[in-house]
C-alpha positions in Angstrom: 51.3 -38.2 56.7 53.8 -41.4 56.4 55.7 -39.6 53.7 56.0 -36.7 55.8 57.3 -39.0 58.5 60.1 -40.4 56.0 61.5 -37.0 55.0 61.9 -35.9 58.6 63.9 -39.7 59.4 65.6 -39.0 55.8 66.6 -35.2 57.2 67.7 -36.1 60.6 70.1 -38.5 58.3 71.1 -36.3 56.2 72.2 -34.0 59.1 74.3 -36.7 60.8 76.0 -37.7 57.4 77.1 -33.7 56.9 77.9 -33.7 60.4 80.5 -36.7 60.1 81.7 -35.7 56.9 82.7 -32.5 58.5 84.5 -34.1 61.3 86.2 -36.7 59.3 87.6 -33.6 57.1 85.7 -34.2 54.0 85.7 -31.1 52.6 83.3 -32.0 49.3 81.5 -34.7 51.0 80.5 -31.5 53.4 80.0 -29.4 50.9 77.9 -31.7 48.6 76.2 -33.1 51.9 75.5 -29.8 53.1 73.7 -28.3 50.1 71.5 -31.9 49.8 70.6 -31.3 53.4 69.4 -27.7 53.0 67.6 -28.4 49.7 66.3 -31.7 52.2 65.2 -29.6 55.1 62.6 -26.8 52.8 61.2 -29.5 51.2 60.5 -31.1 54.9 59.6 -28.1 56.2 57.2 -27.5 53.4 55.7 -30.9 53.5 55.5 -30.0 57.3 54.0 -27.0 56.4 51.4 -28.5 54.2 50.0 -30.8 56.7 49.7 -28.9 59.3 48.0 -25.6 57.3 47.5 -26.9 54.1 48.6 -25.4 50.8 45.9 -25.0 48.2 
């Protein structure tokens, strides 16, 4: 359960990191951010997933 709490305070992060890079005009710091956060979010919302349903 604690891990799954990390990787949702990790994602929210992650979010706000792309966010600012995209206003700040990174252009590869939001593209690098971006594809980190999407690959961050499915693994959250499988870890979500799992403890709420359960994967066997």
């Amino acid at each position: 359960m604690y891990m799954t709490v990390i990787l949702i305070f990790i994602t929210v992060l992650a979010i706000m990191g792309t966010l600012k890079n995209k206003r700040s005009g990174n252009k590869p710091g939001y593209m690098i951010g971006g594809l980190f956060t999407l690959a961050l979010i499915g693994v959250t919302l499988l870890a979500i997933y799992d403890e709420i349903v359960g994967i066997e």
